[in-house]
PyMOL CGO cylinders between C-alpha atoms (Angstrom):
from pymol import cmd
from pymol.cgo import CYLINDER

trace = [
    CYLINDER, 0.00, 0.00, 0.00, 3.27, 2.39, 0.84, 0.3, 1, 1, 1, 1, 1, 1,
    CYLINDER, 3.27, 2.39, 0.84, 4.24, 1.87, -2.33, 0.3, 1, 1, 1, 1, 1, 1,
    CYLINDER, 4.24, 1.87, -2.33, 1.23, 2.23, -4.62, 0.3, 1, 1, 1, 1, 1, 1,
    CYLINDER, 1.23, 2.23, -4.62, 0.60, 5.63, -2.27, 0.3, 1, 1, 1, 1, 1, 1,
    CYLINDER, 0.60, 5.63, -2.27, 4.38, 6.59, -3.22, 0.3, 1, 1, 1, 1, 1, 1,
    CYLINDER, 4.38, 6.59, -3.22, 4.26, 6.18, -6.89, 0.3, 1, 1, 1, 1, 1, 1,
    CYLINDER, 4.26, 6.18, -6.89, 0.53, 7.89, -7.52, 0.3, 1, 1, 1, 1, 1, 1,
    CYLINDER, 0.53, 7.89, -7.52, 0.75, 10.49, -4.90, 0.3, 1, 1, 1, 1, 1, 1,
    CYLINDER, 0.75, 10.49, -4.90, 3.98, 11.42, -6.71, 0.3, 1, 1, 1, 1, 1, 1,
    CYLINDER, 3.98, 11.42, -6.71, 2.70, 14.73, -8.84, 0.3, 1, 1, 1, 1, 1, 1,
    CYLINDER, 2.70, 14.73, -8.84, 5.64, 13.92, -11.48, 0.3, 1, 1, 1, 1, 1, 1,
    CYLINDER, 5.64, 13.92, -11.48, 4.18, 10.39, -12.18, 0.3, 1, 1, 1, 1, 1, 1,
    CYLINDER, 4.18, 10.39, -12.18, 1.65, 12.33, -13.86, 0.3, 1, 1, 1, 1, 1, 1,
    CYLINDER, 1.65, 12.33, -13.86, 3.97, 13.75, -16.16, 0.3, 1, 1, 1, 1, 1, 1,
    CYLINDER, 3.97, 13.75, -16.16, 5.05, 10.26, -17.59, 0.3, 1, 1, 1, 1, 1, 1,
    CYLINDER, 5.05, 10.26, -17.59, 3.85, 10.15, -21.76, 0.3, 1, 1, 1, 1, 1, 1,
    CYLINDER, 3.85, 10.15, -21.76, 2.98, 6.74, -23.06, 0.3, 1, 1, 1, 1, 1, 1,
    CYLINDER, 2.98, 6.74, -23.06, 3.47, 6.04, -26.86, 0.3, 1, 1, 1, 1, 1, 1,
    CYLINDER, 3.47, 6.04, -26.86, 0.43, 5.08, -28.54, 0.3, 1, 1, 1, 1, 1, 1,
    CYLINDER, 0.43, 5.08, -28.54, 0.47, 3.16, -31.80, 0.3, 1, 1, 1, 1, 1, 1,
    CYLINDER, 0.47, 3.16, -31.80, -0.97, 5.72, -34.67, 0.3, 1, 1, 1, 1, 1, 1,
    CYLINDER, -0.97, 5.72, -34.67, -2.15, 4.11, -38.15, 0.3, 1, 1, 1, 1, 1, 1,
    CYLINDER, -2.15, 4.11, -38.15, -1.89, 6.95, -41.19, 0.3, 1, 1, 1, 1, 1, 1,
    CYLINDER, -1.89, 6.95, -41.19, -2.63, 10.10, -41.14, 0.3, 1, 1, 1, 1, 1, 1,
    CYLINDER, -2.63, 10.10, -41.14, -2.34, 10.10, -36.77, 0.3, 1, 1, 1, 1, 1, 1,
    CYLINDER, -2.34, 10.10, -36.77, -5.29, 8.41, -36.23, 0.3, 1, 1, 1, 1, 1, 1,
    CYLINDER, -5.29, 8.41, -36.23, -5.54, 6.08, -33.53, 0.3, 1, 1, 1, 1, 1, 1,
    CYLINDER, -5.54, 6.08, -33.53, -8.71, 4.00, -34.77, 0.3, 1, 1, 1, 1, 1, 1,
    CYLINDER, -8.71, 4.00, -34.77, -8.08, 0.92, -36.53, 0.3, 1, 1, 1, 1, 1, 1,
    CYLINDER, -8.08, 0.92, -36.53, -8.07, 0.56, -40.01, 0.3, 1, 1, 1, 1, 1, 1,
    CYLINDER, -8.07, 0.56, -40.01, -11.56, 0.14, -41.88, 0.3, 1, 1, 1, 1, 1, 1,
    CYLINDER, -11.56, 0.14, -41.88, -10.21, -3.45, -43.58, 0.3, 1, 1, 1, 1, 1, 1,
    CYLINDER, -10.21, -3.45, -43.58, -9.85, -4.68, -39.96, 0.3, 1, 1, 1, 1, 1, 1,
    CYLINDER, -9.85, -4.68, -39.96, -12.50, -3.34, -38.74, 0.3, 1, 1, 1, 1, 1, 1,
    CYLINDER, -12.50, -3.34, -38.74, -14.96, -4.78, -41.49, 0.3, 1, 1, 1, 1, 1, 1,
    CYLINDER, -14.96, -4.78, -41.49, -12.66, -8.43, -41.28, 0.3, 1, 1, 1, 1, 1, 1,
    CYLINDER, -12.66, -8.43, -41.28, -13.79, -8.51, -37.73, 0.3, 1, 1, 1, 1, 1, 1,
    CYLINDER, -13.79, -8.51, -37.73, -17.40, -7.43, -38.31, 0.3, 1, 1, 1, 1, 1, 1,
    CYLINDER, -17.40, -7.43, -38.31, -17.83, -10.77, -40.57, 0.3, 1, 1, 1, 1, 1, 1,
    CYLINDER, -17.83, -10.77, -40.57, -16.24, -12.87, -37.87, 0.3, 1, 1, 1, 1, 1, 1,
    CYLINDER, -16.24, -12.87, -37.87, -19.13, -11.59, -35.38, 0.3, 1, 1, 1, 1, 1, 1,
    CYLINDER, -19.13, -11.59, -35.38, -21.58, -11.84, -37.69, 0.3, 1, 1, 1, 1, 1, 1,
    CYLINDER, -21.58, -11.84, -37.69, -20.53, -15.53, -38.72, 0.3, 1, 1, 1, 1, 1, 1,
    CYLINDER, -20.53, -15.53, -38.72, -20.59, -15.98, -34.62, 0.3, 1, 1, 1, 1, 1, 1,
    CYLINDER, -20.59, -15.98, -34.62, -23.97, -14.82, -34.15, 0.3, 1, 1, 1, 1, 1, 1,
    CYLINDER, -23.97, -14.82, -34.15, -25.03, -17.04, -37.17, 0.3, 1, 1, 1, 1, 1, 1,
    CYLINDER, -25.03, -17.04, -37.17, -23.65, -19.77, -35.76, 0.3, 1, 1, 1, 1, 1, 1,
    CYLINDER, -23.65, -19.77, -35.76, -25.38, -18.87, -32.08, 0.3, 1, 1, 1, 1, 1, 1,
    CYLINDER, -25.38, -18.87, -32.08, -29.18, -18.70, -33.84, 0.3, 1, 1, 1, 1, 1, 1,
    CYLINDER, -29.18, -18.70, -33.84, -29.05, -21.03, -36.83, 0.3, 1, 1, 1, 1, 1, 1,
    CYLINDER, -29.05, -21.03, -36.83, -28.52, -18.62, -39.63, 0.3, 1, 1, 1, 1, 1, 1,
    CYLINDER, -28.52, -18.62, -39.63, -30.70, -15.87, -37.68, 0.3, 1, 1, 1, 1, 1, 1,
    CYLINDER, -30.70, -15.87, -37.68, -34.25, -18.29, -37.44, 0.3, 1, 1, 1, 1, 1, 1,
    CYLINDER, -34.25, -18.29, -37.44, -34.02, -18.74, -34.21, 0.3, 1, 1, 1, 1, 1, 1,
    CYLINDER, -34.02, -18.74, -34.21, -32.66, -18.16, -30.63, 0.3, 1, 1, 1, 1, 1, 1,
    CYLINDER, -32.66, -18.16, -30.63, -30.31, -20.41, -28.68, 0.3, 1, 1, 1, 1, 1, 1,
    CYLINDER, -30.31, -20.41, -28.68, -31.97, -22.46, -26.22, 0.3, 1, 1, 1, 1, 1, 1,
    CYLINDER, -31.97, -22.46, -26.22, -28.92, -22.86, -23.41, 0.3, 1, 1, 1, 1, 1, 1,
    CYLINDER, -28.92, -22.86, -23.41, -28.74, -19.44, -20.99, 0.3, 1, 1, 1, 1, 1, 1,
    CYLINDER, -28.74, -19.44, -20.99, -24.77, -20.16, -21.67, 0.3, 1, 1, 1, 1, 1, 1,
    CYLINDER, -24.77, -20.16, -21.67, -25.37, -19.76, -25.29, 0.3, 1, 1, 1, 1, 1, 1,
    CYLINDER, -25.37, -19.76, -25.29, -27.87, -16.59, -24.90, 0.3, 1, 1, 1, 1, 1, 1,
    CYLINDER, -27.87, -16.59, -24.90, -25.32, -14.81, -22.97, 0.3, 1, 1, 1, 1, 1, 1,
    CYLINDER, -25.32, -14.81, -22.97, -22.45, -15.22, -25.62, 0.3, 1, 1, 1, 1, 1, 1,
    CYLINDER, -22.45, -15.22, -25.62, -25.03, -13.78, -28.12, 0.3, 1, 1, 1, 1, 1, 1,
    CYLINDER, -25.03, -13.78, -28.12, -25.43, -10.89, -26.02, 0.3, 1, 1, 1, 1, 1, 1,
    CYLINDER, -25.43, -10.89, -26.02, -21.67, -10.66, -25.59, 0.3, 1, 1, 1, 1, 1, 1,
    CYLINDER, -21.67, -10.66, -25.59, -21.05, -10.90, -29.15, 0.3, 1, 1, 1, 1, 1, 1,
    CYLINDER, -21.05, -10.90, -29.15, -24.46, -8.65, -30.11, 0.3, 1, 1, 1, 1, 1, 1,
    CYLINDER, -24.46, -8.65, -30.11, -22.67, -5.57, -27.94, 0.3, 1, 1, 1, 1, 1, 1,
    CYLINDER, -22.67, -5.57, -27.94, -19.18, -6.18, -30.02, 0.3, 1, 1, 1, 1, 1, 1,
    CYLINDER, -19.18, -6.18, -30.02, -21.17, -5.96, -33.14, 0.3, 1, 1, 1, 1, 1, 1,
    CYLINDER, -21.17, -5.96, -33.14, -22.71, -2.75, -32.05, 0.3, 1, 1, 1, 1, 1, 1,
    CYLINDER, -22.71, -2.75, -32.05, -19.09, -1.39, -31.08, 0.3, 1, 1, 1, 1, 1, 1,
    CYLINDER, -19.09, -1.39, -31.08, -17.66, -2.17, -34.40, 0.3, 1, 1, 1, 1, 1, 1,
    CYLINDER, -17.66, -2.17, -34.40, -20.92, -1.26, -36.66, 0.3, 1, 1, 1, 1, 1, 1,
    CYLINDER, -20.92, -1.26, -36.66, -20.29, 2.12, -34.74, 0.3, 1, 1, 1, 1, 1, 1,
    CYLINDER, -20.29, 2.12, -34.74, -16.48, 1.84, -35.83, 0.3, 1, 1, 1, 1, 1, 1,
    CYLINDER, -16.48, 1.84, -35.83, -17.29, 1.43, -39.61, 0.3, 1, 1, 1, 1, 1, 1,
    CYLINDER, -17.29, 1.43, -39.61, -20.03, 3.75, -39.89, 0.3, 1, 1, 1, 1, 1, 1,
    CYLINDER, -20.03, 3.75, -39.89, -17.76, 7.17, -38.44, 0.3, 1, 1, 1, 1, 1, 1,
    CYLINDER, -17.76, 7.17, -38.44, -15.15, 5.86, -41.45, 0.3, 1, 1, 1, 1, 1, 1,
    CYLINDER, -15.15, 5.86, -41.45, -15.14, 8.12, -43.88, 0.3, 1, 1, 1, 1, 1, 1,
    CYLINDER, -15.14, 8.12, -43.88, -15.15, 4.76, -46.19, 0.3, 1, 1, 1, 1, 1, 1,
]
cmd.load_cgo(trace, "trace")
C-alpha cells in the first residue's frame, strides 16, 4: 500500500507520456479493412449462435455469448459507420 501511495501520490508520475500506436494520417482508430474483417467474424458468430438468424439459442450459456457478441457488433458497426469509407 506504501508503495502504490508513493508512486501515484507522486505529482511527477503524472507527467510520464505513453506512446500510442498511430495508423496513417495520426489516427488512432483501426483501419476500416480490420474493422470490417472482424465485423464478418461476429456476424458468422452470431449465425452460428441462432441457426442462420431463425431462431434463438436455447442454453442461458449460449444466450449470454449472443449478447456478448451482439454488444461487439454494435461497437464495431459504430467503428465502420464514423469511417469516412
Amino acid at each position: 500500500m506504501k508503495k502504490a501511495l508513493a508512486k501515484y501520490a507522486n505529482r511527477e508520475s503524472a507527467n510520464v507520456q505513453l506512446d500510442i500506436p498511430v495508423g496513417g494520417g495520426g489516427v488512432v482508430a483501426p483501419p476500416y479493412e480490420d474493422v470490417k474483417k472482424d465485423l464478418k467474424q461476429v456476424v458468422d458468430q452470431i449465425a452460428n449462435y441462432t441457426d442462420n438468424f431463425t431462431r434463438t439459442p436455447d442454453d442461458d450459456n449460449r444466450v449470454e455469448e449472443m449478447y456478448s457478441s451482439l454488444r461487439k457488433y454494435n461497437h464495431l458497426m459504430s467503428m465502420a459507420k464514423q469511417d469516412d469509407k
